[in-house]
N, C-alpha and C positions, 0 to 999 in steps of 0.2 A: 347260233349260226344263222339262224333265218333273219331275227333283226338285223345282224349286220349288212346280210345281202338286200333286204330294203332300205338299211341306208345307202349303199354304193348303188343303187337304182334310184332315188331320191337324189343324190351328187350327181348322178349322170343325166337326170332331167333336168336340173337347175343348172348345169356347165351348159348345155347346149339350146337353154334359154337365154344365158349370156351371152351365146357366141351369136346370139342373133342380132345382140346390137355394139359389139364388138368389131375391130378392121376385120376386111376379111382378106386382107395380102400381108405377104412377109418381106420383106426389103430386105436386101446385105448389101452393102460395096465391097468387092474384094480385088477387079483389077478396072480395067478400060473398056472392056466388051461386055454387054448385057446381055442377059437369055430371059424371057418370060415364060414362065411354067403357070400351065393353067390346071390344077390338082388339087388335092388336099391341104389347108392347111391346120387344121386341129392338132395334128402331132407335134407342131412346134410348139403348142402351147399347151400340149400333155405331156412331155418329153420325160418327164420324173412318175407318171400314172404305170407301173407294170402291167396291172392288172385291162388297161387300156389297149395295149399292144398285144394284149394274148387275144384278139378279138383277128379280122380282116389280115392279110399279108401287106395292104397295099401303105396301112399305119408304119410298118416299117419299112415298108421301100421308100415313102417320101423322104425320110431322113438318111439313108441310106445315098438316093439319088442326090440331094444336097453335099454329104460329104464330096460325091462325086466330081460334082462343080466346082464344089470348091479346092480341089484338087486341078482341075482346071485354071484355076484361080479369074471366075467367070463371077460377078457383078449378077445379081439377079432379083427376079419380084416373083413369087409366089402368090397366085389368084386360087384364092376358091372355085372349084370349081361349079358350086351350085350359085354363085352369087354372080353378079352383072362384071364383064371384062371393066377392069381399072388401069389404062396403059401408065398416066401419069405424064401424057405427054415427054413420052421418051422413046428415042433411039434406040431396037434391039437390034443385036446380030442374029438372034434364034428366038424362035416362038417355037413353043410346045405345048399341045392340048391334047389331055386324057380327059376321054368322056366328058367331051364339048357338047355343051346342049346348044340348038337351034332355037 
């Protein structure tokens, strides 16, 4: 049991050396109006990790808040939120920023 828990600590230092040179936005089209979320996006790219989501609530609200949208049928770009704003030179209807750093 102990090796296994230093490998899932070992996978979890080397995912998030990835994600450092990895995008750090999520893009969908789904209608005509756009919303920019500026939040987490690690969950969309651990979505199959269980063991990931048993961590923070906020891992499952981003996906959660997505469904959301897209039940709106709302067009969207997900920003990291620790990483530098990326608009893409586009047009939103809605900006939203959780723990926006200055």
């Amino acid at each position: 049991m102990h090796i296994r828990k230093k490998i899932e600590q070992v996978l979890f230092y080397l995912s998030r050396f990835i994600n450092l040179f990895t995008n750090n936005h999520i893009i969908k089209k789904n209608g005509g109006k756009w919303i920019f979320i500026s939040y987490l996006t690690e969950p969309f790219k651990r979505r199959n990790e269980k063991i990931y989501f048993h961590g923070h609530q906020n891992r499952q609200e981003t996906l959660i808040f997505e469904e959301v949208i897209q039940e709106l049928e709302l067009s969207y770009v997900f920003n990291d939120y620790n990483k530098p704003l990326n608009f893409k030179n586009r047009k939103f209807s809605e900006l939203f920023f959780k723990y926006f750093r200055f």
